[in-house]
Steps between C-alpha positions, in 0.01 A plus 500: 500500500436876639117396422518203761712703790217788462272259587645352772606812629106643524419140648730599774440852511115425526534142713652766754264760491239249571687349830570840608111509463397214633746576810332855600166250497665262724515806720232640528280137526734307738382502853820557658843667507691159449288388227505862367877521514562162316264594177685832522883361522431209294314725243729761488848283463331272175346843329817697543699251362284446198497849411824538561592201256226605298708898489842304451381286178408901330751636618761589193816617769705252634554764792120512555472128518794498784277767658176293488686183646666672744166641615348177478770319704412829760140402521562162500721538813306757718112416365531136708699659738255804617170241463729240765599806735132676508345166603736419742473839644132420519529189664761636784229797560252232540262468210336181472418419144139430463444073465155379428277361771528127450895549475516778795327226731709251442777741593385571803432157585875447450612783772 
């Protein structure tokens, strides 16, 4: 049994480090800030939490594993929270997010 949560435990514990990965990609390739801060929120909630799950399942303390939930429920709370108030913030300063052409004409048809 301690053979089978090991390995789910590294599947988390990697599965994370790879969205934490894959969200620094998302931005430094996305063209803009909105796109940019959705592969960073979105990454950074789902990687947390699977490392943090991924910590919890090795952990031997009960009173570590009340610390790692309590820090998940944390991010979980404010990670969301920050991504929904930097955008908005964004879109009261005026920043436009970026639409392709066919889309962006069709917009402007609509004004």
């Amino acid at each position: 049994m301690e053979g089978i949560l090991n390995i789910v435990s590294w599947f988390l514990l990697v599965f994370g480090g790879f969205l934490c990965i894959s969200g620094a990609v998302g931005l430094l390739r996305f063209p803009d800030f909105f796109t940019r801060m959705h592969a960073a929120s979105v990454t950074d909630t789902l990687a947390t939490a699977m490392i943090l799950i991924g910590l919890f399942i090795q952990a031997e303390s009960w009173l570590v594993q009340v610390k790692l939930v309590m820090v998940l429920l944390f991010v979980l709370l404010t990670s969301p929270t920050a991504g929904h108030a930097l955008v908005m913030a964004a879109l009261h300063a005026g920043l436009e997010p970026v639409l392709p052409k066919q889309k962006q004409a069709s917009v402007e048809a609509g004004r």
